[in-house]
C-alpha positions in Angstrom: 0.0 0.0 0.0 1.3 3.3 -0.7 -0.1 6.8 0.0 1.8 8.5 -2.9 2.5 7.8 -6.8 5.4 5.6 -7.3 8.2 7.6 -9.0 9.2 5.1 -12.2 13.0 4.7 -13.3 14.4 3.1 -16.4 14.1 -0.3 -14.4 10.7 -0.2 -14.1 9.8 1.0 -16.7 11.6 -1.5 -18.6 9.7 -3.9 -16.4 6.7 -2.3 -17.4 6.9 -2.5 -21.2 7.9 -6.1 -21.0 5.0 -7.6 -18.7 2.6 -5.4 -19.0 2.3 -4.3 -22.9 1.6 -6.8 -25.5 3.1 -4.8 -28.3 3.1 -6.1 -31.9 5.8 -6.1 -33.7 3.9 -3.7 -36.3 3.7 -1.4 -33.4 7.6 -1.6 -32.2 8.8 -1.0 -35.6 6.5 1.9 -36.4 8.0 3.4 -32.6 11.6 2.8 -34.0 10.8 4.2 -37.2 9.7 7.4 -35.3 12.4 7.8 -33.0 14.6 8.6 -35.9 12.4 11.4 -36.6 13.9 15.4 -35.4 10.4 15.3 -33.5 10.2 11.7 -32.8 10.0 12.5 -28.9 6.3 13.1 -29.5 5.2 10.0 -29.7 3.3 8.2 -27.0 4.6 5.7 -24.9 3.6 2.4 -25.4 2.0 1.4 -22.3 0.0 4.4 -23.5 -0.8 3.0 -26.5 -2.1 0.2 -25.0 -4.2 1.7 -22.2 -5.7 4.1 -25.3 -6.8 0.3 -26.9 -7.6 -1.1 -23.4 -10.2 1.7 -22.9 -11.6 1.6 -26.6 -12.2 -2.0 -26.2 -13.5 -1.4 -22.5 -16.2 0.8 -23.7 -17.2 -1.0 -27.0 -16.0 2.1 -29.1 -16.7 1.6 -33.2 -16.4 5.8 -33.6 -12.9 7.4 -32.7 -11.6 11.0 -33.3 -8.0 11.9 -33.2 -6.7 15.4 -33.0 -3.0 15.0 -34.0 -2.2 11.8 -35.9 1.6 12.4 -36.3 3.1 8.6 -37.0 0.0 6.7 -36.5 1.2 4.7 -33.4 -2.2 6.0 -31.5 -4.7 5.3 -34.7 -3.2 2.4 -34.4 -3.4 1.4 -30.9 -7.4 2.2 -30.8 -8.5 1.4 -34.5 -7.1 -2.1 -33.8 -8.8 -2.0 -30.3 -12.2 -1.6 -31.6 -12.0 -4.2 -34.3 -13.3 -4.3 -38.2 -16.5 -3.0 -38.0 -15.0 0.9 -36.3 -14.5 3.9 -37.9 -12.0 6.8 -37.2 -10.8 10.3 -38.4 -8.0 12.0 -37.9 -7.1 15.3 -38.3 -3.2 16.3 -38.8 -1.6 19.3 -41.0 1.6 17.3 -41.7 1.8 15.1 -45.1 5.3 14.0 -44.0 4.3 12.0 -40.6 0.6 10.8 -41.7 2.4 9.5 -44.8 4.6 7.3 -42.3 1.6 6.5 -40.5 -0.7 5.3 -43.3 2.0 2.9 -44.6 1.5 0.9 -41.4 -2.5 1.2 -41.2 -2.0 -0.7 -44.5 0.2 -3.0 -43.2 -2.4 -3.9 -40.1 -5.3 -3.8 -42.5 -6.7 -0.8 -40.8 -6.6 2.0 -43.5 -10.3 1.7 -45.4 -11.4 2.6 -41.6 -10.0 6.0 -41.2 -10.7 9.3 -42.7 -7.8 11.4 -42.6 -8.2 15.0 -42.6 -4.8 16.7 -43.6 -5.8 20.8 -42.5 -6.1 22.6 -39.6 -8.3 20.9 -37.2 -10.4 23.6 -36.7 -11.4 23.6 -40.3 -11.9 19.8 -40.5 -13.9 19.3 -36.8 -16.8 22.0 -38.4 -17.0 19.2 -40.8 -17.8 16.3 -38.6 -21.4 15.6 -37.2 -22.6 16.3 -34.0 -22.7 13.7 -31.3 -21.2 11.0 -33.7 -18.3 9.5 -31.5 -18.2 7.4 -28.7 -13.9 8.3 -27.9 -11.3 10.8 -28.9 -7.9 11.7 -28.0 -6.0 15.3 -28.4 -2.7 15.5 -28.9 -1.7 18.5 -30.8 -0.5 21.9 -30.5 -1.0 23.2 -26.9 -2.3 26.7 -27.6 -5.5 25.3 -29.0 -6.6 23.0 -26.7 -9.4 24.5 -24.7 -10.7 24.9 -28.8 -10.6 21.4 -29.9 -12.0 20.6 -25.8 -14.9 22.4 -27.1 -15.1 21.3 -30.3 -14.6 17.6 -28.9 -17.6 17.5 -26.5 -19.9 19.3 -29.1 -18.6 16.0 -31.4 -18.8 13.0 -28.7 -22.1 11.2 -27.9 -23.5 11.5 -24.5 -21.0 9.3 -21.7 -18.5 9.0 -23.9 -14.9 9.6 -23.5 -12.0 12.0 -24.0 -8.3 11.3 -23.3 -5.7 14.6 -23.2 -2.3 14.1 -23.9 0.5 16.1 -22.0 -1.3 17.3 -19.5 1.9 17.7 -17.4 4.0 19.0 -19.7 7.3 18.4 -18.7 5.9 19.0 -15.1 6.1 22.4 -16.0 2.4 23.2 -15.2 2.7 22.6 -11.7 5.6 25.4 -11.8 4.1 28.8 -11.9 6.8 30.6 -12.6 6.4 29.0 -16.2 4.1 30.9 -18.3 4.8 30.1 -22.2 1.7 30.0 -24.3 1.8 26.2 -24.4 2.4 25.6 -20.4 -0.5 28.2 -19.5 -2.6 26.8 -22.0 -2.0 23.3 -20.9 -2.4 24.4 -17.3 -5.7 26.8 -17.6 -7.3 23.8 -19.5 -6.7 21.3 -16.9 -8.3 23.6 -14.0 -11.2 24.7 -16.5 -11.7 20.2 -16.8 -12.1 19.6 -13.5 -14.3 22.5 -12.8 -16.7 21.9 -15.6 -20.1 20.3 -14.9 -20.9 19.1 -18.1 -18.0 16.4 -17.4 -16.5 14.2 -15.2 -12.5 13.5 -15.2 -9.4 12.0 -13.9 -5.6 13.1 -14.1 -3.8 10.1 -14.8 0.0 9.8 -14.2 0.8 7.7 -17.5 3.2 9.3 -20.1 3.1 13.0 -19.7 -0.2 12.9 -18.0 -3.5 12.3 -19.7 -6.5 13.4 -18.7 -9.6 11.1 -19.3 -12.8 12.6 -20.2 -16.8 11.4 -19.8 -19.3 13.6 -21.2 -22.3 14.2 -18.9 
């Protein structure tokens, strides 16, 4: 029993990627592949990756929206969580990494299930019906969040769920003498979360935090 998060080294978390995340090996070499990227460090964990599927498949999610694509490692994570008969759309402004990540949709047979906007997202989310998905997960630039918040539980169906990535930022949100665009963004959004009544929410200390969602 413990009264406080347990801090995680390399050991553990070496421990934790080997018994407790079932990755493919479609899934490890699209990771690799994006490590060798100049902004490869945004890509999510993998015991991430497989919490994101764990909760699709929890749920019985067949709609998904995903606000920042970049590789694919997430789409892919969830799309192959929620099996054959799902549907997902993504919304990214870069060619270069969504190119990278539809090569391995095709590979896992995924890729006839996603529509892929390639825009800014708040042009492509205007786009999307209301109340048409049962999970979604932001990950892209910081500044916008509280928008595609918004935008996100105008577009998810009643008790269904949104995951926020980077909530922590570094740790930087819980410094206050920090107050970039991105950090006070990220910080004012998570205050405004767990204030709001039409939600429910929990901070979760996986990755760089992620904050899961219901809609009320």
């Amino acid at each position: 029993m413990s009264n406080k998060t347990l801090g995680i080294n390399d050991t553990l978390l070496d421990y934790i990627i080997k018994t407790g995340v079932n990755e493919s090996d479609l899934k490890k070499r699209l990771r690799d592949e994006t490590k060798t990227l100049e902004m490869g460090k945004m890509q999510i964990a993998p015991e991430q990756g497989a919490f994101m599927g764990f909760i699709a498949n929890l749920i019985g999610a067949k709609t998904y929206l995903e606000i920042g694509v970049f590789t694919g490692y997430s789409m892919l994570s969830v799309v192959g969580a929620m099996g054959k008969d799902s549907l997902a759309v993504g919304c990214d402004l870069s060619k270069e990494w969504t190119d990278i990540a539809k090569r391995y949709w095709l590979e896992a047979g995924i890729e006839n299930q996603i529509n892929l906007y390639i825009d800014k997202a708040e042009n492509s989310l205007v786009k999307l019906d209301e109340s048409s998905f049962d999970l979604a997960f932001i990950d892209a630039d910081k500044s916008n969040y509280d928008l595609y918040y918004e935008e996100c539980l105008h577009l998810l169906k009643p008790n269904a769920l949104l995951m926020i990535d980077n909530i922590f930022w570094g740790g930087t949100v819980a410094n206050a003498d920090i107050i970039d665009a991105d950090t006070t963004a990220i910080r004012a959004l998570n205050e405004k979360i767990m204030q709001d009544k039409r939600v429910q929410a929990s901070m979760l200390t996986i990755g760089d935090g992620l904050m899961l969602v219901r809609k009320l």
